[in-house]
PDB file of N, CA, C and O in Angstrom:
ATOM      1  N   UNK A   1     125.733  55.512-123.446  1.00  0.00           N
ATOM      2  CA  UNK A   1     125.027  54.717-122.455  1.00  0.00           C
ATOM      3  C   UNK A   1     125.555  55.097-121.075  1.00  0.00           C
ATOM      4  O   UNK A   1     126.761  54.962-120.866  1.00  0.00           O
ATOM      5  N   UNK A   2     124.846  55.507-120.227  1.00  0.00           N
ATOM      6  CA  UNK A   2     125.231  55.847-118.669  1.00  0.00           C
ATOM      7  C   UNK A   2     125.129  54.572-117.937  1.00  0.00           C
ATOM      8  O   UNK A   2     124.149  54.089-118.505  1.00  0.00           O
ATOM      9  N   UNK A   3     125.431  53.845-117.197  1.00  0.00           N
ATOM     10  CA  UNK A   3     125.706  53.082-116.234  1.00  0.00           C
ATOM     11  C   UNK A   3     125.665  53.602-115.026  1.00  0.00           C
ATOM     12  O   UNK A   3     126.448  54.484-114.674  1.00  0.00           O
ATOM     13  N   UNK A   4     124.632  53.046-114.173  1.00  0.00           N
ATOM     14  CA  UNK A   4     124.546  53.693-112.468  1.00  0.00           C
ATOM     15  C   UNK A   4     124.168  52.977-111.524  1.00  0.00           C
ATOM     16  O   UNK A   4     123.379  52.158-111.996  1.00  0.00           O
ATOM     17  N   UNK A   5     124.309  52.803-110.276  1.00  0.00           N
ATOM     18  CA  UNK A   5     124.339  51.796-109.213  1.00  0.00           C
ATOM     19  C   UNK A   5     123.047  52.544-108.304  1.00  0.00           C
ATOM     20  O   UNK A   5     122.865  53.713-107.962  1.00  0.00           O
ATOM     21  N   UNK A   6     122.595  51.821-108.185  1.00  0.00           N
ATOM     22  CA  UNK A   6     121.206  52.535-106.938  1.00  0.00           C
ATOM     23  C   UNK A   6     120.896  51.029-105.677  1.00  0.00           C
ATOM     24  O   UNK A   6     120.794  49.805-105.751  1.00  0.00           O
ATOM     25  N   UNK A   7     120.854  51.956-104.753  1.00  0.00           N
ATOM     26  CA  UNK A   7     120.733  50.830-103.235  1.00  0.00           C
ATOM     27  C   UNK A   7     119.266  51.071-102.979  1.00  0.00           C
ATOM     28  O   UNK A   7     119.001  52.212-102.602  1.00  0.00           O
ATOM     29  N   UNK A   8     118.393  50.341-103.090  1.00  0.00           N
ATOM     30  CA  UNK A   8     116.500  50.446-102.512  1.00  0.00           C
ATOM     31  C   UNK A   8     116.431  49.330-101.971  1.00  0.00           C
ATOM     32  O   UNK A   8     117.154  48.345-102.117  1.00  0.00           O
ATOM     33  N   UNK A   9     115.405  49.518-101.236  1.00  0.00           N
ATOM     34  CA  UNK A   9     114.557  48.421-100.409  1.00  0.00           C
ATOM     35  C   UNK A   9     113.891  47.441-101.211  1.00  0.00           C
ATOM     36  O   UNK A   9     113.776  46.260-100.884  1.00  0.00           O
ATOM     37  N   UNK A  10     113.248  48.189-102.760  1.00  0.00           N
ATOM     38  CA  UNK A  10     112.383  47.253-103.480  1.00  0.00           C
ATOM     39  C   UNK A  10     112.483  47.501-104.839  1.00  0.00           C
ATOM     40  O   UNK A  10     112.749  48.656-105.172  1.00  0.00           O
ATOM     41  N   UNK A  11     112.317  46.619-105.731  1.00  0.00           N
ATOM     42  CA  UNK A  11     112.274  46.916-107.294  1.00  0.00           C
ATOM     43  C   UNK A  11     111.283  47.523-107.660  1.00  0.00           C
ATOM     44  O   UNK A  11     111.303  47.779-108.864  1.00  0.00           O
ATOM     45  N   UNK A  12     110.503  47.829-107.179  1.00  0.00           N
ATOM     46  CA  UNK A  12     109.171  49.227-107.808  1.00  0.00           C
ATOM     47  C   UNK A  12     110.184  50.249-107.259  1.00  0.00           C
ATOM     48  O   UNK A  12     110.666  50.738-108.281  1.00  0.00           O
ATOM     49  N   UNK A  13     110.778  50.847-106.175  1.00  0.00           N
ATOM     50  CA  UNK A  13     111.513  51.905-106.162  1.00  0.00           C
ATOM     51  C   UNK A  13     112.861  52.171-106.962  1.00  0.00           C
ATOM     52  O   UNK A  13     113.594  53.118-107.247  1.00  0.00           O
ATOM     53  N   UNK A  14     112.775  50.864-107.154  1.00  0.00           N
ATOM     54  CA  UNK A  14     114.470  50.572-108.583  1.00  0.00           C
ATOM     55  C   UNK A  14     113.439  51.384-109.559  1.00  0.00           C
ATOM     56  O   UNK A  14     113.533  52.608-109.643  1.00  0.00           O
ATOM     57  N   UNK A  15     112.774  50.894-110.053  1.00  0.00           N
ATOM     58  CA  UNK A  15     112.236  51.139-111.292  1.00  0.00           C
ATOM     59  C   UNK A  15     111.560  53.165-111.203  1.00  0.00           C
ATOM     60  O   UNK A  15     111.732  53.967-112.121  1.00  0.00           O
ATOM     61  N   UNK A  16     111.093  53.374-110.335  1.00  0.00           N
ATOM     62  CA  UNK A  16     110.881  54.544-110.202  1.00  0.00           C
ATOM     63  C   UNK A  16     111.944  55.491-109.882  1.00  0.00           C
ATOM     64  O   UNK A  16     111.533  56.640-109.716  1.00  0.00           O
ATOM     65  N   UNK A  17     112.639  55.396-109.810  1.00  0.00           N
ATOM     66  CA  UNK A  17     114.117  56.238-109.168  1.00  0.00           C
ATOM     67  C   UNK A  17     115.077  56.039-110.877  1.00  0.00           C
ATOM     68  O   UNK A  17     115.560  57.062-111.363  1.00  0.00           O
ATOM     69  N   UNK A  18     115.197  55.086-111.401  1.00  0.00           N
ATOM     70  CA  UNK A  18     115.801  55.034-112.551  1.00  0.00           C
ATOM     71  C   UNK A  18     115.299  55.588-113.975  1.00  0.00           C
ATOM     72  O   UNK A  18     116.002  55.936-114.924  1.00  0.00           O
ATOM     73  N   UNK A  19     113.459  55.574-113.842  1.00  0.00           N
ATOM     74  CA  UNK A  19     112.829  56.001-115.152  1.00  0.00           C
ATOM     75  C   UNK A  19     112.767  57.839-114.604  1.00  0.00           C
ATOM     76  O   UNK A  19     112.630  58.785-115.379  1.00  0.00           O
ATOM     77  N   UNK A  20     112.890  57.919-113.320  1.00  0.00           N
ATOM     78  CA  UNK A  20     112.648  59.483-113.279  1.00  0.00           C
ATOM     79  C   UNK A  20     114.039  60.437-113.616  1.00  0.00           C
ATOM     80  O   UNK A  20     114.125  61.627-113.920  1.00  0.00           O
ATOM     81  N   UNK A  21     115.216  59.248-113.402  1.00  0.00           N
ATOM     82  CA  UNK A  21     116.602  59.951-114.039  1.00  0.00           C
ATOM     83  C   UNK A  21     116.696  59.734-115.457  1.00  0.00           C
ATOM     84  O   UNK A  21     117.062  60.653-116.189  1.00  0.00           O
ATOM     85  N   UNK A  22     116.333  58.353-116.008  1.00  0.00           N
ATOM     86  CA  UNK A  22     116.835  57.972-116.801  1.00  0.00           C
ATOM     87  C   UNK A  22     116.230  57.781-117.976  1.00  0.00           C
ATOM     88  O   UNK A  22     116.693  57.327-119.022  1.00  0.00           O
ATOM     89  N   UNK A  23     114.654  58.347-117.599  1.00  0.00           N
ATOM     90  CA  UNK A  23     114.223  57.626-118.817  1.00  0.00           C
ATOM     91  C   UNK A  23     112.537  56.657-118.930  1.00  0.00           C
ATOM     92  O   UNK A  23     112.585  55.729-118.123  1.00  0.00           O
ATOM     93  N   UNK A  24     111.483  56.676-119.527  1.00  0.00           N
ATOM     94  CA  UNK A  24     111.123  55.359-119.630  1.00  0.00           C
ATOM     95  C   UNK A  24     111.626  54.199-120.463  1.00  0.00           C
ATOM     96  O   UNK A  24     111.213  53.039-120.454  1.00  0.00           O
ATOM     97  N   UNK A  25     112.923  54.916-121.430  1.00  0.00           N
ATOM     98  CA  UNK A  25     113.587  53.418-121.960  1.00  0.00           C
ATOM     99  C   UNK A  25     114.393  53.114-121.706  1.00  0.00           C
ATOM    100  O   UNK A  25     115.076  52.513-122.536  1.00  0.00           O
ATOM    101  N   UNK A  26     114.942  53.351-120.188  1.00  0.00           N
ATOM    102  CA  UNK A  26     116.010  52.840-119.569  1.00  0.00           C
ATOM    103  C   UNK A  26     116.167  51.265-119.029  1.00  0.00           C
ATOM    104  O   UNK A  26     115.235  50.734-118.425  1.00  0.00           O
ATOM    105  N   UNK A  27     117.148  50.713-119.235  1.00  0.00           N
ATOM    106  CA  UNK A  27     117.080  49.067-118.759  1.00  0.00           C
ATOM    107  C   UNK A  27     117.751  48.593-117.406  1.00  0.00           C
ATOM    108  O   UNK A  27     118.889  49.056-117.322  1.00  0.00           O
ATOM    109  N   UNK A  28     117.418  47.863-116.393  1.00  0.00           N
ATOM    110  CA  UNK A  28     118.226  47.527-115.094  1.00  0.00           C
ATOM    111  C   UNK A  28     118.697  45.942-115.671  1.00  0.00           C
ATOM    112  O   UNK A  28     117.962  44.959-115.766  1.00  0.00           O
ATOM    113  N   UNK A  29     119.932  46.026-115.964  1.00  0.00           N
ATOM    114  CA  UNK A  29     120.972  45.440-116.459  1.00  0.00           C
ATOM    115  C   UNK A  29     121.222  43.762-115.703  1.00  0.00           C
ATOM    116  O   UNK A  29     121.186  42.629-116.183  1.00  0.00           O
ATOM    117  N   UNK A  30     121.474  44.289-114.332  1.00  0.00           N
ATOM    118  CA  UNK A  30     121.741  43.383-112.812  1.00  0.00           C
ATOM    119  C   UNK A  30     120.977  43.959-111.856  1.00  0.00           C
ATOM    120  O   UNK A  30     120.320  44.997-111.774  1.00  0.00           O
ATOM    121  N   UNK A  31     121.291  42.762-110.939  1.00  0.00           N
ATOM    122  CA  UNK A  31     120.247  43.294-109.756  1.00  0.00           C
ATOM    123  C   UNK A  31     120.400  41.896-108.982  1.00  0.00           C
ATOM    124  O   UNK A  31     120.291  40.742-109.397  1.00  0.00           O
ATOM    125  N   UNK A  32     120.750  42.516-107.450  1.00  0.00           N
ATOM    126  CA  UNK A  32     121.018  41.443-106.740  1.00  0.00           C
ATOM    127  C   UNK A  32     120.810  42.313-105.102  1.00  0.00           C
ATOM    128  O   UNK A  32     120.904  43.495-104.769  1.00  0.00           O
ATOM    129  N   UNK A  33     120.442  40.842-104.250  1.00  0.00           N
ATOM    130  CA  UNK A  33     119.978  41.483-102.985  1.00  0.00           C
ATOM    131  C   UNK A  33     121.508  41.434-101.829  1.00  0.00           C
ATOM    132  O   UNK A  33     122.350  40.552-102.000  1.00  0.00           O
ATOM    133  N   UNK A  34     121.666  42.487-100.712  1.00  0.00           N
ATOM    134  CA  UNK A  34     123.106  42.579-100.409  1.00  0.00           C
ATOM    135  C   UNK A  34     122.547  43.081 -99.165  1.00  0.00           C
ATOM    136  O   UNK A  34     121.743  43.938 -98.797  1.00  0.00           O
ATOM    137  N   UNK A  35     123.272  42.232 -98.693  1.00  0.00           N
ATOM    138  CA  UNK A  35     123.246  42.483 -96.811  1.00  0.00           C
ATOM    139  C   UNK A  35     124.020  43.443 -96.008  1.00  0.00           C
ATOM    140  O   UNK A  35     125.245  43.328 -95.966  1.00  0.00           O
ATOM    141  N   UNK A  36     123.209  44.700 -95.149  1.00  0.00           N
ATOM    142  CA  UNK A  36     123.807  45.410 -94.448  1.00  0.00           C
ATOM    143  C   UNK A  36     123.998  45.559 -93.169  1.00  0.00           C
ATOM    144  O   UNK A  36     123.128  44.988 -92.511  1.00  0.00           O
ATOM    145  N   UNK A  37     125.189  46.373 -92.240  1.00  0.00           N
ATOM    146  CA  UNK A  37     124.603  47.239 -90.943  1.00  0.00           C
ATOM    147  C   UNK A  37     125.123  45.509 -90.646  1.00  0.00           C
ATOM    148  O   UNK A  37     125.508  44.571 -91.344  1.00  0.00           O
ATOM    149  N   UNK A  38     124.894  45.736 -89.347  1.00  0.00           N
ATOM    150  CA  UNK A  38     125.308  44.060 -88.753  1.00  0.00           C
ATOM    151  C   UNK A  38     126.673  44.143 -87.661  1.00  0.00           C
ATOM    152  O   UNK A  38     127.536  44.961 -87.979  1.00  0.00           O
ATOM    153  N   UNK A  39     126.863  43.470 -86.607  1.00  0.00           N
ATOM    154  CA  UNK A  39     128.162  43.041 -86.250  1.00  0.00           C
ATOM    155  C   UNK A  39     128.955  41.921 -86.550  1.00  0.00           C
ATOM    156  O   UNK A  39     128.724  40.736 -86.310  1.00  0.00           O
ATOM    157  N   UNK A  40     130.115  42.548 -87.218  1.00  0.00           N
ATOM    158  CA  UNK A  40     131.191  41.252 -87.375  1.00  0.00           C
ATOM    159  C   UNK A  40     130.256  40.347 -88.395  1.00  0.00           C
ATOM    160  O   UNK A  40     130.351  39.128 -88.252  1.00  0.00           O
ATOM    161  N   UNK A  41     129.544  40.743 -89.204  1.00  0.00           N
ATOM    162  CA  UNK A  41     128.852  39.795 -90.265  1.00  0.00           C
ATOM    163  C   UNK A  41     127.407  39.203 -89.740  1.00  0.00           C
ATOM    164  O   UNK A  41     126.609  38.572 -90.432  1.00  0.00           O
ATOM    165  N   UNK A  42     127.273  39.530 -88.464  1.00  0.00           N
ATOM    166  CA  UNK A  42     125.694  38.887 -87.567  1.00  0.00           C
ATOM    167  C   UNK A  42     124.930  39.805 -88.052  1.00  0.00           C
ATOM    168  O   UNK A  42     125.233  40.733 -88.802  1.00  0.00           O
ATOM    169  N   UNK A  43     123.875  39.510 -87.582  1.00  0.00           N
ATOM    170  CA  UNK A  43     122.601  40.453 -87.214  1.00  0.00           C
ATOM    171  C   UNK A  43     122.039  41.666 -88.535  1.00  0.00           C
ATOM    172  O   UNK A  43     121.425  42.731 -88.602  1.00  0.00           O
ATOM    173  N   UNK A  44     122.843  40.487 -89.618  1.00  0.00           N
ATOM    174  CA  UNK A  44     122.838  41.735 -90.857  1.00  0.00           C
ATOM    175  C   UNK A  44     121.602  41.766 -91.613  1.00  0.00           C
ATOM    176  O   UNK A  44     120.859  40.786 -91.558  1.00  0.00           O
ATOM    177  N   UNK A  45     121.190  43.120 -92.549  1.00  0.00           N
ATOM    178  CA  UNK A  45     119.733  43.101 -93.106  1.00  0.00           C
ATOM    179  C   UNK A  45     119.706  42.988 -94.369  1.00  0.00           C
ATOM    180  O   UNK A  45     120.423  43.744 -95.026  1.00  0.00           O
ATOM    181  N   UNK A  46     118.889  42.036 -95.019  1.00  0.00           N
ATOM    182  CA  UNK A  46     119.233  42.185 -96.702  1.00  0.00           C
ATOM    183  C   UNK A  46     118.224  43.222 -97.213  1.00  0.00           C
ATOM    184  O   UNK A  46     117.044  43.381 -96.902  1.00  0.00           O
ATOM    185  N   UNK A  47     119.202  44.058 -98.306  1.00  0.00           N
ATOM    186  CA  UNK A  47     118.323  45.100 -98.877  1.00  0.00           C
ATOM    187  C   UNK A  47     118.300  44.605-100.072  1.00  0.00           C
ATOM    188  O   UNK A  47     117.655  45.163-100.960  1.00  0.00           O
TER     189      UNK A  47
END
């Protein structure tokens, strides 16, 4: 089983970026949205 971390904007690009490495019977395990870029913790963007 491979295990791999991918950063996208959207879960259709999760899903297309993972079945073109991995597979169409590949599974996304977790998945959570994470805030970037920003000052001192402000002005940050969730991807």
């Amino acid at each position: 089983m491979k295990v791999k971390k991918y950063m996208v904007t959207s879960m259709a690009e999760a899903r297309a970026q993972i079945q073109a490495e991995l597979g169409h019977d590949a599974v996304i395990l977790h998945s959570k949205e994470v805030e970037t870029g920003g000052f001192l913790g402000f002005l940050q963007k969730r991807n």
